[in-house]
N, C-alpha and C positions, 0 to 999 in steps of 0.2 A: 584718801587724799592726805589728810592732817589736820590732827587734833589739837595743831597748834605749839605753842610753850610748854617748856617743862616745868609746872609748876614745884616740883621736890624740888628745882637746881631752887628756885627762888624764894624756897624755906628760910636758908642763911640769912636772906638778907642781902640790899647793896648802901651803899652810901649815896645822897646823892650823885655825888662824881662818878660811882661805881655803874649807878642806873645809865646816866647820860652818857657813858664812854660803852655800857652794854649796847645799849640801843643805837647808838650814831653807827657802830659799826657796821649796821645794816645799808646804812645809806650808801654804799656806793655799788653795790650791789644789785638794790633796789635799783637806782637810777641806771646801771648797764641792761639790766631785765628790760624795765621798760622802755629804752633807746635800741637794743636791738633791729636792726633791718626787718629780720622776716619776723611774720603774726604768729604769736604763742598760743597755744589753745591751753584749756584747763580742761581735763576730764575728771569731773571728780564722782567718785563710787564708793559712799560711805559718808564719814563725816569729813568739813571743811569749817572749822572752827578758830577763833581768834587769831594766829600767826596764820594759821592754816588760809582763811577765810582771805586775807587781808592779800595774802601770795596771788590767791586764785584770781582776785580783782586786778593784779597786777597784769592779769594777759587779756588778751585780744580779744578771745570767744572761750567761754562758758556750757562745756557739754555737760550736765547731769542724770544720772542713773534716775531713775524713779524713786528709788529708797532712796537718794542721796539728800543731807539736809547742809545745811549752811550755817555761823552764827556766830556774834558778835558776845564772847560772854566777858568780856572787860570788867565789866561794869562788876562783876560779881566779887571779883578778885581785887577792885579797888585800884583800877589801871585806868588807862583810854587805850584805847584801838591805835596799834600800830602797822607797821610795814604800808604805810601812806594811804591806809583804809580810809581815814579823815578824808583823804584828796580827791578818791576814785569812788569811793560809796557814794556820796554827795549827787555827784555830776551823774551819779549813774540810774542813780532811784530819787535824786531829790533828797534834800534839807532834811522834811520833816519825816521823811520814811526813813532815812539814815539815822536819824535824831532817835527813832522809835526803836530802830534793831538794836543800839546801844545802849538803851537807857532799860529797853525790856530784857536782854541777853536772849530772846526767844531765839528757838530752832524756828529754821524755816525751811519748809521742804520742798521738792524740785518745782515741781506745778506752780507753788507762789512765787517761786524764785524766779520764772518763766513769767507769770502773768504783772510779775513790778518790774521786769526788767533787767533783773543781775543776770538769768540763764540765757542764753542764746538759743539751746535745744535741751529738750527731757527725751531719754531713750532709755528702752527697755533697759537693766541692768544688763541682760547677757550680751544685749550689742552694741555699749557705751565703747567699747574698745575700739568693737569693728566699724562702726559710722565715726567715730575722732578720726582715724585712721584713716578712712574713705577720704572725708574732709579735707582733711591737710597735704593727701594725696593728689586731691585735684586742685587746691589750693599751688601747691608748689610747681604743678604745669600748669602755670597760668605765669598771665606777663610778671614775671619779677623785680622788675624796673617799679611797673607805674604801683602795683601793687605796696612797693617800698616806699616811694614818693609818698602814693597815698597816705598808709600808716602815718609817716613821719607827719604830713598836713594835718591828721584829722586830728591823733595826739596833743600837736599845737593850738590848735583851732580856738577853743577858749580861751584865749591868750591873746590871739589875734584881732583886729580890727577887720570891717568885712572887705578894705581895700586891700590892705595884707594880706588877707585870706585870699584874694582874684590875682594879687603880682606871683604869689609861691603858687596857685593854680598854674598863670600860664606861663613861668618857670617850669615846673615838672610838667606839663603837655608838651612845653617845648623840648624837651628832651627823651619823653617817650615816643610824641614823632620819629626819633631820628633811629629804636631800637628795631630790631630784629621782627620781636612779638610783633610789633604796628602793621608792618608791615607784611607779615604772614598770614596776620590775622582779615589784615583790608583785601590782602589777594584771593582770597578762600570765599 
């Protein structure tokens, strides 16, 4: 998957300015990835380490290989966690399990990754390709409409109040009503 940064380029040195203008660059990036319409999957097979790691929380669903491990090594190199790791780790494992993966740099490997919640699926290594694959293949003939609604709702959800959350509910019902899917799908 990715081992992250290059820590040789970050031998030289930045200035603060140099850091803040390295790093912001990401940002828009970052926010087209995760504003994207359709669900991003991460197959990761091997390591998914600090850039790495941070990427992989940026998608939808988390499939990992058995050998695959995971890991926050910020901490080691005198950094914090970027590529909006801060934002999505948190909500994803909780506070003080975030709090932990950063502060220890530990690997973490697929099964725990699985049992706190970052993995969605642990698959055999030789069939992490062919089950993402399957996945997003049945994923993508499915209703595309409510599925994108969805996404964008559940993204904001946090965000929201739970009256807000029930007006953009039946907003996007009222509009998958009126698709193709709904209707193929009620007829069958």
């Amino acid at each position: 998957f990715s081992a992250g940064g290059d820590l040789s380029a970050m031998k030289k040195g930045f200035t603060a300015v140099e850091g803040r203008e390295y790093i912001s660059r990401s940002i828009p990036w970052i926010l087209k990835f995760v504003q994207m319409e359709k669900p991003v999957i991460a197959a990761i097979n091997g390591m998914a380490v600090g850039s790495g790691f941070s990427i992989a929380l940026l998608c939808d669903f988390i499939f990992m290989a058995e050998k695959a491990k995971i890991g926050l090594p910020f901490a080691q190199v005198g950094l914090v966690p970027d590529i909006a790791s801060m934002y999505f780790l948190p909500r994803l494992i909780g506070l003080p399990r975030a709090k932990e993966l950063y502060v220890t740099a530990r690997l973490v490997g697929a099964e725990e990754a699985l049992q706190i919640g970052i993995a969605n699926r642990v698959l055999p290594d030789d069939k992490l390709m062919e089950e993402t694959r399957k996945f997003a293949e049945k994923m993508a003939s499915g209703p595309r409409v409510a599925i994108k609604l969805a996404k964008r709702i559940m993204n904001n959800s946090s965000n929201l109040t739970l009256e807000e959350l029930m007006e953009y509910e039946a907003y996007a019902q009222s509009v998958c009503f009126q698709t193709e899917d709904h209707r193929e799908a009620v007829n069958s």
